[in-house]
N, C-alpha and C positions, 0 to 999 in steps of 0.2 A: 078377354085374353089376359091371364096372368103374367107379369113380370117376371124377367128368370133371373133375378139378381140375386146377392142372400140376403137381403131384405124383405124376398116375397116367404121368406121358407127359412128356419133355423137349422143349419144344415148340421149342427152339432148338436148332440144330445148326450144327455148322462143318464145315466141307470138311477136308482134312487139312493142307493149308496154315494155316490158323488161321481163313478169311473164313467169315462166312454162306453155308447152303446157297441157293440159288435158293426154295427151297420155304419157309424160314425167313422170307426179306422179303418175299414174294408172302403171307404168313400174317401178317407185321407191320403191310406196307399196307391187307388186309383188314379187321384188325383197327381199323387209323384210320380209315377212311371208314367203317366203322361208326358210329364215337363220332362223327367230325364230324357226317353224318347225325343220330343221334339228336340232339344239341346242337343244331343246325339247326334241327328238328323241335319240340325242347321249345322255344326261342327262338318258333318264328313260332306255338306253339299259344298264347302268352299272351293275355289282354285287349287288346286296343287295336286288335289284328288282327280285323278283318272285310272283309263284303262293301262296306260301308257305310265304310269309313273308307279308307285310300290303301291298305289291302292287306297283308297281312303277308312281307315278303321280310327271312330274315335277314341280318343285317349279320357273321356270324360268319367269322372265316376261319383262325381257328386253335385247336387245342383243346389239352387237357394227353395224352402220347403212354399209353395202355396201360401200367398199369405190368407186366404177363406178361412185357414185354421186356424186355431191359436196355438200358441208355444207348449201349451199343454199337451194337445192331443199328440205332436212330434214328440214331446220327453214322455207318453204311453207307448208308442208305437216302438223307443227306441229301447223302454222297459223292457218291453217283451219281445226284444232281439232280433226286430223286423228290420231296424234301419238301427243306422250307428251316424251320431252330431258330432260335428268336431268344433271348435272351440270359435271358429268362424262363421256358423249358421249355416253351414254345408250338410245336406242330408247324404248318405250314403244307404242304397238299397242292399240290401245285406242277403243272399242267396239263400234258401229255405231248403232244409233236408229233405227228400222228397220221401212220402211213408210206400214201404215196402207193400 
């Protein structure tokens, strides 16, 4: 049985030109709308939230990135206008045009 750590498996790869592979940022962004998700999720499970009071909707819109990746593959991702950093290490998932 292999280990599932990222020491069994380089879960980053580069093309030969130097960039991220496709399969690399599709595994990055995965990985953040996960965390956002959960964050999300633990935010609207607290007290205050019921059926009975105005409802629980989180206010979250940004989370801290994975750290399995490096700083690089978030300043790609943010390149090509998938997520937007703010000056704090806060990733923000940034809404996708959807094709007609």
């Amino acid at each position: 049985m292999e280990p599932r750590d990222a020491d069994a498996r380089n879960i980053v790869e580069r093309n030969p030109d130097g960039t991220f592979t496709k399969e690399t940022l599709q595994r990055a962004m995965k990985a953040l709308k996960k965390r956002m998700k959960l964050t999300r999720l633990d935010d609207e499970s607290r007290l205050g939230h019921d059926a009975m009071s105005r409802g629980g909707r989180s206010a979250i819109t940004g989370v801290q990135p994975p750290p399995q990746y490096p700083a690089e593959v978030w300043q790609a991702l943010a390149a090509k206008g998938r997520i937007r950093l703010d000056r704090h290490g806060l990733a923000e998932i940034l809404e996708q045009p959807s094709n007609p």
